[in-house]
C-alpha positions in Angstrom: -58.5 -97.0 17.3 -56.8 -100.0 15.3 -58.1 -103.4 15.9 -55.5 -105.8 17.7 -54.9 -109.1 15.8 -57.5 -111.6 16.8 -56.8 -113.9 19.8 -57.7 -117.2 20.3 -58.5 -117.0 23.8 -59.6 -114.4 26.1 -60.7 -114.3 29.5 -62.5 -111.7 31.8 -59.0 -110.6 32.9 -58.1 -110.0 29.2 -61.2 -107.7 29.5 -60.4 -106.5 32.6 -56.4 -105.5 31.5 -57.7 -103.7 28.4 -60.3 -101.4 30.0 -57.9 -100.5 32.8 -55.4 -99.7 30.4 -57.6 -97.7 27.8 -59.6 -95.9 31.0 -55.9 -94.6 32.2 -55.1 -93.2 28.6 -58.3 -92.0 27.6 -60.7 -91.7 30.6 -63.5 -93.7 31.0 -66.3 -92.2 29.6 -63.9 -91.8 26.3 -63.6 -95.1 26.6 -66.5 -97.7 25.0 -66.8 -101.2 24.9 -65.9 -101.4 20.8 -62.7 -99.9 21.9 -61.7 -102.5 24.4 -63.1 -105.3 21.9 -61.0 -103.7 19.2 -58.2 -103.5 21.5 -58.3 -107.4 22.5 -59.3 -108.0 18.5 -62.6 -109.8 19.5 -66.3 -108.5 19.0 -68.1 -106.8 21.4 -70.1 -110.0 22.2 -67.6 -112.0 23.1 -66.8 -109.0 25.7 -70.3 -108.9 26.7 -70.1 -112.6 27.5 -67.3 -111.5 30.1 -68.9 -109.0 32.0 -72.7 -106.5 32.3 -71.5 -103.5 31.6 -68.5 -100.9 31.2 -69.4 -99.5 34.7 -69.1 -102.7 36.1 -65.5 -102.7 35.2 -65.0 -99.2 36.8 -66.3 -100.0 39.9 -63.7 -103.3 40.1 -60.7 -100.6 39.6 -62.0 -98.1 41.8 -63.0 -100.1 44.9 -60.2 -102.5 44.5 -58.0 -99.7 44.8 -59.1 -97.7 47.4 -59.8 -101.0 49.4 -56.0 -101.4 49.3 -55.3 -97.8 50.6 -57.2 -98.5 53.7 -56.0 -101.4 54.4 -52.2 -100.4 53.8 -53.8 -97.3 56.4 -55.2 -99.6 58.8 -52.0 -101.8 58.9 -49.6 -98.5 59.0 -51.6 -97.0 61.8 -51.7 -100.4 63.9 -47.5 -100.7 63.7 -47.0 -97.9 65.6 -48.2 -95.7 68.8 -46.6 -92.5 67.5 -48.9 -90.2 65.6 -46.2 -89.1 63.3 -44.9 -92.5 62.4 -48.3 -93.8 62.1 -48.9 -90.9 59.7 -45.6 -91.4 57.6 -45.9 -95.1 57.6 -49.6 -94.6 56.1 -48.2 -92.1 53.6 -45.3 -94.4 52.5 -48.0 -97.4 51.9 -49.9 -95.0 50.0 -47.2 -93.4 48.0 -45.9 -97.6 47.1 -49.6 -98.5 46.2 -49.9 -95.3 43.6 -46.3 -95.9 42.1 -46.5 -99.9 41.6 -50.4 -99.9 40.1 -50.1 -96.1 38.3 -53.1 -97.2 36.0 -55.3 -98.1 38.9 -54.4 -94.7 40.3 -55.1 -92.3 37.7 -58.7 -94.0 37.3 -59.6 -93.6 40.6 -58.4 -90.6 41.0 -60.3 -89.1 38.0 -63.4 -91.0 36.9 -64.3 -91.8 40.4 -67.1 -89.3 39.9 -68.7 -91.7 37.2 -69.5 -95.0 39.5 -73.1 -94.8 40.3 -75.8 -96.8 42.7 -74.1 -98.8 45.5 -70.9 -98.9 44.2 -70.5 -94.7 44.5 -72.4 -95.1 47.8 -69.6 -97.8 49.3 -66.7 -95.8 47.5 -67.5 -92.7 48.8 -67.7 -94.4 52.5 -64.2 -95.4 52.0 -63.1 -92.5 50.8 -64.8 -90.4 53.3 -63.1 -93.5 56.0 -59.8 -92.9 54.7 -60.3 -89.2 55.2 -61.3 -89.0 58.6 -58.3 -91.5 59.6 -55.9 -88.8 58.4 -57.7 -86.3 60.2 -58.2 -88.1 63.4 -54.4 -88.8 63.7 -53.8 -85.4 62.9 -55.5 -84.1 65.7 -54.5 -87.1 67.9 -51.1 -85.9 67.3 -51.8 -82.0 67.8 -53.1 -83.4 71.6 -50.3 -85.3 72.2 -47.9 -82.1 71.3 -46.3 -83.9 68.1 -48.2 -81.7 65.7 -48.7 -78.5 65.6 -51.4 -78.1 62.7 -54.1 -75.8 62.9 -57.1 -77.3 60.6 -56.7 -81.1 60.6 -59.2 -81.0 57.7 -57.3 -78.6 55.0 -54.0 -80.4 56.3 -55.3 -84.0 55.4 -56.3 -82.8 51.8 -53.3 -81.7 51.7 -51.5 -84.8 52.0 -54.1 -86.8 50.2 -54.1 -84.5 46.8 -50.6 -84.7 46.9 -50.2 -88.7 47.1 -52.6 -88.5 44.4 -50.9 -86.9 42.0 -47.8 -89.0 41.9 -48.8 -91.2 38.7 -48.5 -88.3 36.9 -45.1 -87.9 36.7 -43.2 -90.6 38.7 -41.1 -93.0 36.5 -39.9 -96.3 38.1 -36.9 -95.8 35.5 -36.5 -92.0 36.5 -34.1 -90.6 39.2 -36.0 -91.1 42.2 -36.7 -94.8 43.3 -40.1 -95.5 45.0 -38.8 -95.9 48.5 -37.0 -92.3 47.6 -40.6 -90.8 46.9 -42.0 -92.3 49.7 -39.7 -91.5 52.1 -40.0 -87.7 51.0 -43.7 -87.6 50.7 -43.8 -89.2 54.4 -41.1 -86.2 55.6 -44.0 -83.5 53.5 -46.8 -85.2 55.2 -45.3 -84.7 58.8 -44.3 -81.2 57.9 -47.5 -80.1 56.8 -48.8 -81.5 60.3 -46.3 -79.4 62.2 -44.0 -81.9 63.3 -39.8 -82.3 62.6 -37.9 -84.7 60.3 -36.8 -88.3 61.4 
């Protein structure tokens, strides 16, 4: 990988930006730490003096994200009493958080399984948090007579894998807008639980 002409400044966030952007292209364990010097056109010292380790930046992009996604779930599910608008309203946060930090996305998405220690322990919590969320207002809403979805748990992956995937092809300058793709992914989600459109 070329080197980047030399900066005269650079900062943990300069770190931070160039590891995020090389783990997105590449994958993290493709990426090493001569790459992201080379990419900010400084030496690998001066990135050591910014952070402990490679890992340590992973874990910043993978809990920061999925810390958002629960809260933008938490915040969704307290707005409403309806299971269904609770469950498109969490979908719609989701589907805006992917789309507006696609980077962030694809890392967590795919070299999740590399954290280790008590990062991977508290990630996996979150993840596992998120998880259950879905599947308790699924079946919340199957009580209630507003679903109609057999297995709360294959339905919820569902709708997770599918949120997932959207940095993958969505294109802020492409024909759907991001309140277009959430809006449909929140009208999939509720179908998949069994209920009707708004």
């Amino acid at each position: 990988m070329p080197r980047a002409s030399p900066r005269h400044r650079n900062s943990r966030s300069d770190v931070y930006e160039a590891a995020l952007t090389l783990f997105a292209a590449h994958g993290y364990r493709a990426t090493g730490i001569r790459d992201i010097a080379d990419a900010l056109g400084i030496g690998t010292t001066s990135v050591y003096s910014h952070i402990d380790s490679k890992a340590e930046l992973l874990s910043e992009v993978v809990l920061t994200t999925i810390e958002a996604v629960l809260q933008g779930q938490t915040d969704a599910i307290a707005s409403s009493e309806d299971a269904a608008e609770q469950l498109r309203r969490t979908v719609e946060s989701f589907v805006r958080h992917f789309t507006r930090h696609p980077r962030e996305a694809i890392v967590t998405t795919r070299d999740f399984v590399w954290l280790d220690g008590e990062d991977r322990v508290r990630a996996l919590a979150l993840r596992d948090e998120f998880r259950a969320r879905i599947m308790a207002l699924l079946r919340r809403g199957h009580e209630r007579g507003s679903f109609t979805v057999d297995n709360a748990k294959v339905a919820a992956f569902a709708i997770i894998e599918m949120c997932e995937a959207i940095p993958t092809w969505f294109d802020p300058a492409g024909e759907l807008s991001e309140a277009r793709v959430a809006y449909l992914y929140a009208e999939f989600a509720v179908s998949i639980a069994g209920a009707g459109a708004r």
